[in-house]
N, C-alpha and C positions, 0 to 999 in steps of 0.2 A: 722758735715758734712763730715768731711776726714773718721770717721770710718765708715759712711755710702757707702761714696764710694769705701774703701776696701770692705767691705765686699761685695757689687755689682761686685766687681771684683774676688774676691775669688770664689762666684755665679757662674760667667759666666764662668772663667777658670775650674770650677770643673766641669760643665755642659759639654762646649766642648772637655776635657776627655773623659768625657760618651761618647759623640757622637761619639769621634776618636775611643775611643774605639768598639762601636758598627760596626761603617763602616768596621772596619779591620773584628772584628767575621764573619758579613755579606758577605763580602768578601772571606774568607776562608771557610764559610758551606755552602753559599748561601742560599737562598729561600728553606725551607721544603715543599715541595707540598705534597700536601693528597693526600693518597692512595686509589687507586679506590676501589669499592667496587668485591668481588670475583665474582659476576656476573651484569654484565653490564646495563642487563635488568632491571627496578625496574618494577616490576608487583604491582600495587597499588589496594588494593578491595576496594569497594564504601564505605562500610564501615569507611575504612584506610581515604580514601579524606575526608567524610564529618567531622572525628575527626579532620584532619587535617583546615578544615576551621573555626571549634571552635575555634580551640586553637588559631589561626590567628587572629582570633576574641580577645581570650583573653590577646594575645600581641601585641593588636595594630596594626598589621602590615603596615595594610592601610595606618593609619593613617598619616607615614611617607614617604611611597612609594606608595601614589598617588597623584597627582597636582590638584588642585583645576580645575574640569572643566576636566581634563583628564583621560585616561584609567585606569581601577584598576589594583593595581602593578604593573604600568609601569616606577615607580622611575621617578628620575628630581626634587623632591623636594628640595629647596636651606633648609638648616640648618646654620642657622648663629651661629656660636660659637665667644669666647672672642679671638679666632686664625685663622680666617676666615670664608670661608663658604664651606659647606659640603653637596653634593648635593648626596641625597639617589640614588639607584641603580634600575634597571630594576629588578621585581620576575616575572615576565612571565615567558612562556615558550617556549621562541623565543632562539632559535641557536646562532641568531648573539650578541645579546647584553644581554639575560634573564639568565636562568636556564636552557636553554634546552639543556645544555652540560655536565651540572653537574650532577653526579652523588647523592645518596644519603649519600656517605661516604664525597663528596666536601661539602656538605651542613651543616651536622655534624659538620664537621672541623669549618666551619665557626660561626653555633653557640656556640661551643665548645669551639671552639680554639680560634678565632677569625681572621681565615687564611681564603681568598679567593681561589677558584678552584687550581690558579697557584702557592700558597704557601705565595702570599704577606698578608705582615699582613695590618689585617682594622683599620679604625678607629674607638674608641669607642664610638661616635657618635650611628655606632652602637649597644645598650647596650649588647653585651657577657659579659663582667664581672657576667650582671646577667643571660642572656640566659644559661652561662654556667653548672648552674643549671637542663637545661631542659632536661629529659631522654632521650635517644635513638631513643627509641619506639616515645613520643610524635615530636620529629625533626623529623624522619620518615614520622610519620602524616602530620606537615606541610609541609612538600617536597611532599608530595603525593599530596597535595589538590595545592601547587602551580603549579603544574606539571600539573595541568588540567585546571588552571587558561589561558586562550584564549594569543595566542603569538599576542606580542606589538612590532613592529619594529621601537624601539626608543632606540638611542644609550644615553649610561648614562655619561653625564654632566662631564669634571674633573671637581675637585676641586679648591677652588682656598683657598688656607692656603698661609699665609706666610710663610717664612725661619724662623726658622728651621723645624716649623712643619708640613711641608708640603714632609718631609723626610721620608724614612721607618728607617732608623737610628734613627732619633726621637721617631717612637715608637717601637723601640729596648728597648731604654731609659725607656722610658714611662713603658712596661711591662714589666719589670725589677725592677720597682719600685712598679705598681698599679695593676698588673693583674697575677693571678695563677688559672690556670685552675680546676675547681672543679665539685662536684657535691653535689646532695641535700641530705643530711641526715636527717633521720627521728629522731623524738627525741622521743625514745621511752616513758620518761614522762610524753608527751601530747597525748591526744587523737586523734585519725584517722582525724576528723574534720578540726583541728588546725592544724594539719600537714599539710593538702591540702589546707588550706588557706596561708598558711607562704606558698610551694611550688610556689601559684600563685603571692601573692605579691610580695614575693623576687626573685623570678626564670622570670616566664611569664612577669607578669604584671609591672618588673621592676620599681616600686614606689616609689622607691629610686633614679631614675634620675630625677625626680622631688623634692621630699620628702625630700629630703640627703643636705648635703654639701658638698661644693667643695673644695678641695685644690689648690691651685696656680698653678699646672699644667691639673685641669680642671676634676681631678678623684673624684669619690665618698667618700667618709671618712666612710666606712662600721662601725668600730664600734663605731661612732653617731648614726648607725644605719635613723629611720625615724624622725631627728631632724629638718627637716624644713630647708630650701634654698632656696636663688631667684634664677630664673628658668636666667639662663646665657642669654642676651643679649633682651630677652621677658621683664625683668623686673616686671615678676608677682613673686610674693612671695607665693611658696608651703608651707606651716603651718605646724607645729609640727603634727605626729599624735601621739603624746607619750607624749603633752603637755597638760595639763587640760585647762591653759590659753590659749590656740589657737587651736587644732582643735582634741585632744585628746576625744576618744570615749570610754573610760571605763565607763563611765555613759548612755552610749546610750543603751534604747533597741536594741537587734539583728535586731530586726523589723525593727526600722526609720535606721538605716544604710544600711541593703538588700534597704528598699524604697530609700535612696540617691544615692546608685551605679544604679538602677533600673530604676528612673524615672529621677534623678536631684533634687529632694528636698523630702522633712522630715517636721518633724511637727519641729523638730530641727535645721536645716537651710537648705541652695538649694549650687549649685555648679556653680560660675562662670568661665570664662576665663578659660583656660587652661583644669581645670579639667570640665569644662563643654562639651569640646573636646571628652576627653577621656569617660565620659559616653558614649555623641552620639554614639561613632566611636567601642566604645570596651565594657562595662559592663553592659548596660540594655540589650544586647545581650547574657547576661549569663545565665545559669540555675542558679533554686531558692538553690540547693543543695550549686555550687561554690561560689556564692554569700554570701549563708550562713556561709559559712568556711571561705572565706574572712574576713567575721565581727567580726567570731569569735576570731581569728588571733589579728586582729586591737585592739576589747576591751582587749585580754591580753595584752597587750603592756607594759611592766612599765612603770607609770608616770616619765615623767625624760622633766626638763624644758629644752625652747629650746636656739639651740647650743650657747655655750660660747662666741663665736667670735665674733656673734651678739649682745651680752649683751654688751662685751666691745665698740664695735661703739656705741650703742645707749648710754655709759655711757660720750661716747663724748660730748651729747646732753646738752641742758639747763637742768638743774636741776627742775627747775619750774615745777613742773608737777599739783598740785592744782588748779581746776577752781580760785578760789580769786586768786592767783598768777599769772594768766597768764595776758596777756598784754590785757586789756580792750579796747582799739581802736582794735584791733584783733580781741574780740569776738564780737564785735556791729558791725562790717562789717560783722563778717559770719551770724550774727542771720539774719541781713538784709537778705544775698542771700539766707540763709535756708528759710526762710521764702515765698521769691520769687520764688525759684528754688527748692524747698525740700519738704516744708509742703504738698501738695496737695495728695503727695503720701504716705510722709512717717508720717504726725501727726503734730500737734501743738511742742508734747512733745515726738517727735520718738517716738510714739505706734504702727506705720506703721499700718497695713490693716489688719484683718482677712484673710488667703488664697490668697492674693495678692500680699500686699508692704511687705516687713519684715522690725519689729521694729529695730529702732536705739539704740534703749535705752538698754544699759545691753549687747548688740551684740557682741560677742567674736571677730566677724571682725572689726569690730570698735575700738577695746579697745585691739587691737593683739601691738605688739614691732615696727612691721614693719609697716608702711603707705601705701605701696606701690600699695595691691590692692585696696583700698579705690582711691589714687590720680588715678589709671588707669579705674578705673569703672565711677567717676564724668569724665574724659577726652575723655573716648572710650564707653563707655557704657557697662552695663553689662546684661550679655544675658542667660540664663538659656537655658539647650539642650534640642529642641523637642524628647520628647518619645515616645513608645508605652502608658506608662503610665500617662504622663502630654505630650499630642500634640501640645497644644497650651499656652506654657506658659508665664507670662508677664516680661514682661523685663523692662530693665532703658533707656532710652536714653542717648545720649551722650551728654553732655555740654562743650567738649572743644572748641568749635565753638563762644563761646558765653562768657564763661569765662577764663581770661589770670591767668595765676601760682598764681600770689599771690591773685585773687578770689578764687580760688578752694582750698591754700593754709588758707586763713581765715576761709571757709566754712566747712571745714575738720576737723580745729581746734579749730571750734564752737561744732560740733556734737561730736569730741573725749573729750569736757569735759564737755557736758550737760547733764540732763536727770541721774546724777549719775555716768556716764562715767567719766573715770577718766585717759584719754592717751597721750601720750607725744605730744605738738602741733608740726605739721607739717610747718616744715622748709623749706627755700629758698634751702637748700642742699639737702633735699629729692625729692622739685621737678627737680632739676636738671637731674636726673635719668627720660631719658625717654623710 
């Protein structure tokens, strides 16, 4: 206990260095503001906008700076992080609170640099780490399509972070540590295809602020690269995509994975929660070209199982992991609920439905390290994104209304070791996480 609280102490007093330290630099350079661009005017051709509302497309843009129920890109969105909460900004093109003052070199800077109009640094919340990847030309683009985007006269929300990180000396600290401004290289090894897949994932499409893991002050761990993380404070578990056991696609045709970004499902599985989001909002909106280079991208991936740090919590677990070894009053409550609450969609024997339920049995989300999206999909339900391509698709309803933790806890830990399945039962400490 005493060296845990040195070193706690050691922690805090090397951290508040950092900080004294930053405060003073800051102090003495002050704020770097971006340089306006040599001509003030930005003359944008129609052309320039509608690239620009692709791309916006392809990163999401929306999706965080618009409120449910309100204007498009008129920010206000709360972001809850593990350090507060982080309310997205106005991208209109209104004077007082948007874009309509910035220039297209302020815009740059910010997804570049990660510096706002006045030179304060953002939070990366915003993802720049990966935007920073995004050429010239394409920031161009979306500055030209947001610039035509209808002015919203809604002032943008502060923040509300705790101390310290609610400091720009914190993210002194922070990028000092987790962020260096970059740009995309081509690898001239790979073909033109893979290039522009890897540009979108790692650059735009930022799949890595889900995808990735986090370190303790909340950054990406780049080379884990796409190892799989729980999405901070959502508590949905993004999957390996480098992982054959969890959601690795080196065995996918090109096909079912254009169809999963496309539509929401594949003859090989569909897209819940979060990444069901992100189709809606951003990839069945793509060409079949990007879409393609995407996939390509993803099946190269090397197989590489997922992150280490996970392995060790789950090695915290019971050991037990053998249907005969598990706790038999355990599995004759869950067969009960499965039975009552399960069978009708999903099988006797999880065979699930032709084109409808998906089978249980064999299910890589089923039988994944983490629980996490199984306990939130039996609690909230889980919902497949209407397409162009599947409009109407079937969904799960939710049963936390109906079942308390340790039913959903039994029921969970019936289906991960029936039918062949073979996954760690789900703990009173897993549902704790809500």
């Amino acid at each position: 206990m005493l060296r845990r609280i040195v070193f706690a102490l050691l922690v805090t007093t090397a951290l508040a260095s950092l900080i004294g330290a930053a405060l003073i630099g800051m102090r003495l350079l002050g704020p770097e503001r971006v340089a306006d661009d040599a001509t003030p005017v930005f003359v944008a051709t129609a052309g320039q906008v509608e690239r620009g509302r692709y791309l916006a497309l392809a990163g999401n843009c929306a999706g965080c700076h618009t409120t449910r129920g309100g204007a498009a890109y008129a920010g206000g969105l709360a972001i809850d992080t593990p350090f507060g909460t982080i309310y997205s900004s106005n991208l209109t093109s209104d004077n007082a609170h948007g874009l309509g003052n910035w220039s297209a070199a302020h815009f740059w800077g910010a997804m570049h640099n990660g510096r706002s109009r006045n030179g304060r640094l953002l939070y990366p919340a915003f993802p720049y780490p990966n935007f920073t990847k995004v050429t010239r030309e394409d920031s161009d683009a979306i500055y030209a399509y947001l610039r035509s985007v209808p002015a919203v006269s809604v002032r943008n929300v502060p923040h509300a972070l705790r101390f310290p990180y609610n400091t720009q000396a914190a993210l002194v600290v922070w990028r000092a540590l987790s962020f260096t401004p970059g740009t995309f290289v081509a690898d001239t090894r790979q073909p033109a295809e893979w290039n522009r897949g890897a540009y979108l994932v790692d650059g735009l499409g930022h799949c890595i602020a889900c995808h990735g893991t986090r370190n303790v002050l909340g950054a990406t761990e780049e080379k884990r690269g796409l190892s799989g993380g729980l999405i901070p404070v959502e508590n949905w578990y993004a999957p390996s995509l480098a992982d054959p056991q969890e959601a690795g696609l080196a065995d996918w045709p090109t096909a079912d994975i254009v169809a999963l970004l496309q539509t929401g499902t594949s003859t090989h599985g569909s897209v819940l929660g979060p990444m069901a989001e992100v189709v809606y909002q951003s990839t069945q909106h793509l060409g079949e070209a990007d879409l393609t280079a995407m996939a390509t991208y993803l099946k190269a991936l090397p197989a590489v199982a997922a992150a280490d740090d996970r392995k060790m919590a789950d090695s915290a677990k019971p050991s037990a992991t053998k249907v005969s070894r598990r706790d038999v009053g355990v599995m004759e409550r869950g067969n009960r609920i499965f039975d009552q609450r399960c069978a009708y969609c999903h099988g006797d024997v999880g065979q699930g439905a032709q084109d409808a339920y998906p089978p249980l049995a064999g299910n890589r989300a089923v039988n994944m390290r983490s629980p996490m999206n199984l306990i939130q999909m039996v609690r909230h339900g889980g919902f497949l994104p209407s397409t162009a391509g599947n409009p109407r698709p079937y969904g799960m309803p939710a049963f936390g209304h109906v079942l308390d933790d340790s039913d959903i806890s039994a029921v969970l830990t019936y289906v991960r070791g029936s039918w062949g399945n073979d996954a760690e039962p789900v703990s009173a400490r897993d549902m704790m996480k809500r």
